[in-house]
Structure formats: C-alpha cells, structure tokens
PyMOL commands that place a pseudoatom at each C-alpha (Angstrom):
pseudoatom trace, name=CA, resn=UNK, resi=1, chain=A, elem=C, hetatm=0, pos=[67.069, -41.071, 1.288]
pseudoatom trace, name=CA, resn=UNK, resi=2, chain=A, elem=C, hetatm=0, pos=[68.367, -41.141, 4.763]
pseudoatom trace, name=CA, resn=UNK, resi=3, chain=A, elem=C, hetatm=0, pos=[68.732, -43.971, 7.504]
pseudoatom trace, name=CA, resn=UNK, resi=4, chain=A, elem=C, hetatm=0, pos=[65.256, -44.016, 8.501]
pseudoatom trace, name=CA, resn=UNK, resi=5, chain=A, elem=C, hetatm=0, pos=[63.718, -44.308, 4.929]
pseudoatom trace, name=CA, resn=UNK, resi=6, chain=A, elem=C, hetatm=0, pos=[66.875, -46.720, 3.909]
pseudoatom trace, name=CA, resn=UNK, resi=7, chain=A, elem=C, hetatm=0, pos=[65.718, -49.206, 6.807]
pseudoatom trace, name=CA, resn=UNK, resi=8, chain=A, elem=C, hetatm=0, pos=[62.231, -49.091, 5.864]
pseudoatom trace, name=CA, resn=UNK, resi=9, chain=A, elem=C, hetatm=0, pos=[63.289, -49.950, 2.571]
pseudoatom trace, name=CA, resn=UNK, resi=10, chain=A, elem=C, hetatm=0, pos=[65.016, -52.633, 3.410]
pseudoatom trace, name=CA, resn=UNK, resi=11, chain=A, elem=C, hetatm=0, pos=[62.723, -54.161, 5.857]
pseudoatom trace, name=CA, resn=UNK, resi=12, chain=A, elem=C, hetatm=0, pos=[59.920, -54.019, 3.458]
pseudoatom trace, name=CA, resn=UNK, resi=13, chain=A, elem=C, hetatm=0, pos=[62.258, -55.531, 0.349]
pseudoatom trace, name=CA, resn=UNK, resi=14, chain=A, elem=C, hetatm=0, pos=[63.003, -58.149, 2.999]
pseudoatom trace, name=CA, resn=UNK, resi=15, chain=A, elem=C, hetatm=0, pos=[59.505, -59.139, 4.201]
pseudoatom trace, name=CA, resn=UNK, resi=16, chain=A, elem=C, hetatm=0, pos=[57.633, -58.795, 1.080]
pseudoatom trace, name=CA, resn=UNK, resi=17, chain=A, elem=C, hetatm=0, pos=[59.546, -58.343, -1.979]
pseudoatom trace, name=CA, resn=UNK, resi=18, chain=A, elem=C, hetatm=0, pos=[58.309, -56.132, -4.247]
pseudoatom trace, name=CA, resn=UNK, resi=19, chain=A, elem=C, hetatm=0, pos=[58.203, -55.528, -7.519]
pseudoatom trace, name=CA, resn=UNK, resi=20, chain=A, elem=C, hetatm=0, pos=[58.546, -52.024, -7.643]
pseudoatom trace, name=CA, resn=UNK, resi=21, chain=A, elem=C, hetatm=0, pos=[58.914, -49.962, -4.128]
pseudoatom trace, name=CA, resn=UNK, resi=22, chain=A, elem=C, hetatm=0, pos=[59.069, -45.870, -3.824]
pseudoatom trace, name=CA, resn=UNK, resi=23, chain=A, elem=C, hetatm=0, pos=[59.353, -44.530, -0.173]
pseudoatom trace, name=CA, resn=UNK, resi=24, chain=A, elem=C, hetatm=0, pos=[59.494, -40.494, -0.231]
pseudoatom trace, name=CA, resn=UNK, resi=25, chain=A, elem=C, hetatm=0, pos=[60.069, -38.161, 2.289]
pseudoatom trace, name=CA, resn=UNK, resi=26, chain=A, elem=C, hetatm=0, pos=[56.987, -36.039, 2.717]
pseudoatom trace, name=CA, resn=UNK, resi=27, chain=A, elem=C, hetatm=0, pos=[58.269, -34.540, 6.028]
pseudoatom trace, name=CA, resn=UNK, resi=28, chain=A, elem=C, hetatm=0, pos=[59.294, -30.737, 4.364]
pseudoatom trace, name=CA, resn=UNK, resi=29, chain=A, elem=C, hetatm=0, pos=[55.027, -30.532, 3.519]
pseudoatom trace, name=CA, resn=UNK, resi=30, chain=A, elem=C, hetatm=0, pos=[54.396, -31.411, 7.358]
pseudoatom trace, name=CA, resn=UNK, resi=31, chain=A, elem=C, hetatm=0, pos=[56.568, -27.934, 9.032]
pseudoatom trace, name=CA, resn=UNK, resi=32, chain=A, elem=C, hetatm=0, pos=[54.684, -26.956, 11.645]
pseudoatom trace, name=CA, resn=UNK, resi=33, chain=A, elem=C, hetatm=0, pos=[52.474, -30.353, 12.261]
pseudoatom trace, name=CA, resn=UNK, resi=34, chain=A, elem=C, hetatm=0, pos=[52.995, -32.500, 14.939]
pseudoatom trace, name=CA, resn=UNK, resi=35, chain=A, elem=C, hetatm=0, pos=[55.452, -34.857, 15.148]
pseudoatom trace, name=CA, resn=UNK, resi=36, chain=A, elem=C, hetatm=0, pos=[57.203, -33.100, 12.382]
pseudoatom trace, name=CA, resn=UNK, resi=37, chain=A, elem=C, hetatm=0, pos=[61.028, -33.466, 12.957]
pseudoatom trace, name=CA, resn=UNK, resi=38, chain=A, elem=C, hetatm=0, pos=[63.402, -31.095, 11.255]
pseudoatom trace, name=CA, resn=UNK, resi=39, chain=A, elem=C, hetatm=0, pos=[65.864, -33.251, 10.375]
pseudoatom trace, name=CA, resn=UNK, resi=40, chain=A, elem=C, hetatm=0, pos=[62.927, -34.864, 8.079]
pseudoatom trace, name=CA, resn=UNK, resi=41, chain=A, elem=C, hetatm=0, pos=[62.095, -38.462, 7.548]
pseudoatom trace, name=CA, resn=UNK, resi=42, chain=A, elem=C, hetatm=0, pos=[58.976, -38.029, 10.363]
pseudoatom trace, name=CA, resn=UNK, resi=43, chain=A, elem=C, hetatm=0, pos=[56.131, -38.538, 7.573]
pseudoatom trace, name=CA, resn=UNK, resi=44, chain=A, elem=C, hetatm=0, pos=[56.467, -40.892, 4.693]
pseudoatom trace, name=CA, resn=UNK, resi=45, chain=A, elem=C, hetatm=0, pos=[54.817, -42.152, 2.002]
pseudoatom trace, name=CA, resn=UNK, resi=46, chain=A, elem=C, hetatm=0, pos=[55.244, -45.399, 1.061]
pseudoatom trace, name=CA, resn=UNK, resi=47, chain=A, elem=C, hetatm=0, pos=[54.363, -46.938, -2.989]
pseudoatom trace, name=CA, resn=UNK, resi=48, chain=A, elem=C, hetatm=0, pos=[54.640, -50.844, -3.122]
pseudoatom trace, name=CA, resn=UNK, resi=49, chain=A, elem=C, hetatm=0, pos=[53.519, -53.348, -6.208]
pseudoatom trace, name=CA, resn=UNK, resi=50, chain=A, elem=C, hetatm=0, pos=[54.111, -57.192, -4.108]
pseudoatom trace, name=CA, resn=UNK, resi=51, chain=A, elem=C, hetatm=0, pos=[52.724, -60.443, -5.290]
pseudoatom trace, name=CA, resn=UNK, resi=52, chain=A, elem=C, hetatm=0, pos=[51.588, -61.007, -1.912]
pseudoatom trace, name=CA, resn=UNK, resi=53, chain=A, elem=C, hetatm=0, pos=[49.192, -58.131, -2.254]
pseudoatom trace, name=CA, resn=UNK, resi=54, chain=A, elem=C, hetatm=0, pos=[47.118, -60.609, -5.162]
pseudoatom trace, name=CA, resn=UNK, resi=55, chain=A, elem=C, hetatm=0, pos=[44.935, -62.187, -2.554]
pseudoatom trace, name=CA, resn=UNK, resi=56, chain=A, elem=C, hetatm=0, pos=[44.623, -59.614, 0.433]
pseudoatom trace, name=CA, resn=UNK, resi=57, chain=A, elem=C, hetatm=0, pos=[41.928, -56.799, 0.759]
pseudoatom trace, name=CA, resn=UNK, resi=58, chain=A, elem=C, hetatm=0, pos=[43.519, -52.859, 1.110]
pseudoatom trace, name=CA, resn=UNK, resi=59, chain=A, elem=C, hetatm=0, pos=[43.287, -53.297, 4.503]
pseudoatom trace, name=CA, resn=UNK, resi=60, chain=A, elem=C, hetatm=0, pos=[45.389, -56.356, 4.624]
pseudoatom trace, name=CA, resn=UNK, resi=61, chain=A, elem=C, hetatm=0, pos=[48.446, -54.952, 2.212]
pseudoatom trace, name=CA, resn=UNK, resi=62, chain=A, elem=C, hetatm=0, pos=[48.235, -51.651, 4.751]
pseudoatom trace, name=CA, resn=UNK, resi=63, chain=A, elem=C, hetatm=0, pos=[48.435, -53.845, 7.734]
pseudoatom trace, name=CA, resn=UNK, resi=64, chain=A, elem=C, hetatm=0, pos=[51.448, -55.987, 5.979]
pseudoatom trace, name=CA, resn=UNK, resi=65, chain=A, elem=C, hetatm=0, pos=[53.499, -52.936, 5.241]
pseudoatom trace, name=CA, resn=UNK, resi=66, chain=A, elem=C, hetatm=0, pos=[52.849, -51.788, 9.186]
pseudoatom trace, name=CA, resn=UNK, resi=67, chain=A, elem=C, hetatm=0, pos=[54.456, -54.907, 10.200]
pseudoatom trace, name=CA, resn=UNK, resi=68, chain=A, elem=C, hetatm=0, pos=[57.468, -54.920, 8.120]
pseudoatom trace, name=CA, resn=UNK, resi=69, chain=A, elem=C, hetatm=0, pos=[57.911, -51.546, 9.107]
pseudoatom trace, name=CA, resn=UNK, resi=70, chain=A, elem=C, hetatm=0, pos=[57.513, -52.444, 12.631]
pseudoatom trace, name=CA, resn=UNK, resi=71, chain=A, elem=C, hetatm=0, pos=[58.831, -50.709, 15.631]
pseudoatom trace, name=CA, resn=UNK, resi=72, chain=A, elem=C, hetatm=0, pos=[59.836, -47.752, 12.896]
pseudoatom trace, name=CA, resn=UNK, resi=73, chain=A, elem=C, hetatm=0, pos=[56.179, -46.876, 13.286]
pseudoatom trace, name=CA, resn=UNK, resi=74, chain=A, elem=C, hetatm=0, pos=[55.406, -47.963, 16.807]
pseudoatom trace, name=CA, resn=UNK, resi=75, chain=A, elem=C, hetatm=0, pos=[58.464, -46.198, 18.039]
pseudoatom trace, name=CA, resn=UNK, resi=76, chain=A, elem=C, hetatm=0, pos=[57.342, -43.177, 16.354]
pseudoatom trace, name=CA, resn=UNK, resi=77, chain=A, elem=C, hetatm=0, pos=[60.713, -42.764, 14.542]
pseudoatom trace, name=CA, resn=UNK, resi=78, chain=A, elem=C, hetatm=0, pos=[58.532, -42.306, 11.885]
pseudoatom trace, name=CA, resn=UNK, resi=79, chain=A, elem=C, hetatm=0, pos=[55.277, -39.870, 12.696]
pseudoatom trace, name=CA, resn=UNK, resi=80, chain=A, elem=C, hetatm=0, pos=[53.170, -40.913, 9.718]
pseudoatom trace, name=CA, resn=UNK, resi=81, chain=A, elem=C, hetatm=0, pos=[52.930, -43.271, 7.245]
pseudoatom trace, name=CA, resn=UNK, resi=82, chain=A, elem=C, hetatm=0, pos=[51.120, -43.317, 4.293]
pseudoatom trace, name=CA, resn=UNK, resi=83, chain=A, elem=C, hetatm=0, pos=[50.615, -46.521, 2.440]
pseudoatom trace, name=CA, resn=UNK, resi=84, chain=A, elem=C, hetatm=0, pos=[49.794, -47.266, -1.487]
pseudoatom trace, name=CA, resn=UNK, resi=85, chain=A, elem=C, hetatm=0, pos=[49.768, -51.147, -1.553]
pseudoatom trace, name=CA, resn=UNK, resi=86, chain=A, elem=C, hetatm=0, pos=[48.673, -52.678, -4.815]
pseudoatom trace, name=CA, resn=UNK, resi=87, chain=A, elem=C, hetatm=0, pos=[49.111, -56.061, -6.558]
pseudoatom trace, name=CA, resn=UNK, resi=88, chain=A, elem=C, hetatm=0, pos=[51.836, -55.690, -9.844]
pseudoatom trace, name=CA, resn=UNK, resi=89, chain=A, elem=C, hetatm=0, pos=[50.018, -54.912, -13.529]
for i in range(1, 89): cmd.bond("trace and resi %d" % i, "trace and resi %d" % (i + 1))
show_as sticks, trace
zoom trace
C-alpha cells in the first residue's frame, strides 16, 4: 500500500475503529478513465466491519467513511472511492 492508501487507513482506524479494515488499490482496472493517475492509488475500494455501523442505515456508514477520509476525497487525491460498510458478524 502506498502513502495515500496508508493515510486513509489510518484516518479511518482513527475515527472509527474497526474491526476488520481492507483498502485496495483498484487504480490498475481504471487505465484510461478519468482521473486515473499512473502512479495508482486514484480509485479505491474500501472494506470496513465498525461497531459504529450497528445503528446507522448504508447511507450513514458511506457518509462516515467520507468524512474520515476527508479532504483525501474532496481534494481528489483520491478519484474514487468505493465503500463496503457493514456492522461486525
């Protein structure tokens, strides 16, 4: 993982602290797309199992991983970001 997906990681881990957390690089499938960036780390995927997520609708754990992620997305250091937000089993 490189610096982009590291600090998403750790703002994530830091705002909502998960019990199990995958963030993958999905840039290589986007060649050719825009905002694709060479250097990857320009669309991400993002798999998260928080607590927090018990009592909030899809929408809600989507819009809580957006804000941890923060000015990573709103910058547009990261292009797209694709979000699988589910309560632990």
């Amino acid at each position: 993982m490189g610096p982009i997906g590291t600090e998403l990681a750790r703002r994530i881990e830091a705002a909502l602290s998960p019990a199990h957390l995958e963030i993958i690089d999905e840039s290589a499938g986007h060649r050719g797309h825009g905002g694709h960036n060479p250097a990857g780390e320009s669309h991400m995927r993002v798999v998260i199992w928080a607590p927090a997520f018990a009592t909030m609708s899809r929408v809600e754990r989507t819009r809580a991983v957006l804000s941890a992620a923060g000015d990573l997305v709103t910058g547009e250091r990261i292009h797209a970001l694709s979000v699988e937000a589910r309560p632990p089993e």
